[in-house]
C-alpha angles and dihedrals in degrees: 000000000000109000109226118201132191110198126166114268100030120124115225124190111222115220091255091054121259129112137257119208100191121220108186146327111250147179118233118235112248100019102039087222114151118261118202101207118209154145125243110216133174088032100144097167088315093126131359099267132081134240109276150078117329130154124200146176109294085214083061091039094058097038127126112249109262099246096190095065095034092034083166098059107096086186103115091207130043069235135029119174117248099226 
């Protein structure tokens, strides 16, 4: 089984296309659930958000696309690491 990592200053491309510079990895405050923290770049209407600074679950991070509601996208992973 493939081993999926999320580490500060890697670059990720989202399934819609646009890329993800992580910052850090966090915890949030009250759950202790793990927060990846990004920002989202060379968005230009790709997604609904902006460019800009997000964090987000690293389980949803690292989740496969949901292939029955984007049947187009070929991309395995909502984030695969740009080596």
């Amino acid at each position: 089984m493939e081993k999926r990592e999320v580490k500060p200053f890697t670059m990720w491309k989202h399934f819609k296309g646009t890329k993800a510079f992580v910052i850090t990895v966090a915890n949030h405050s009250e759950t202790g659930e793990p927060l990846v923290v990004y920002n989202c770049m060379d968005n230009a209407g790709k997604t609904n958000h902006k460019d800009g600074i997000y964090a987000r679950p690293l389980s949803m991070f690292l989740s496969e696309v949901d292939h029955e509601k984007y049947p187009e996208v070929t991309q395995k992973y909502r984030f695969e690491e740009i080596k």
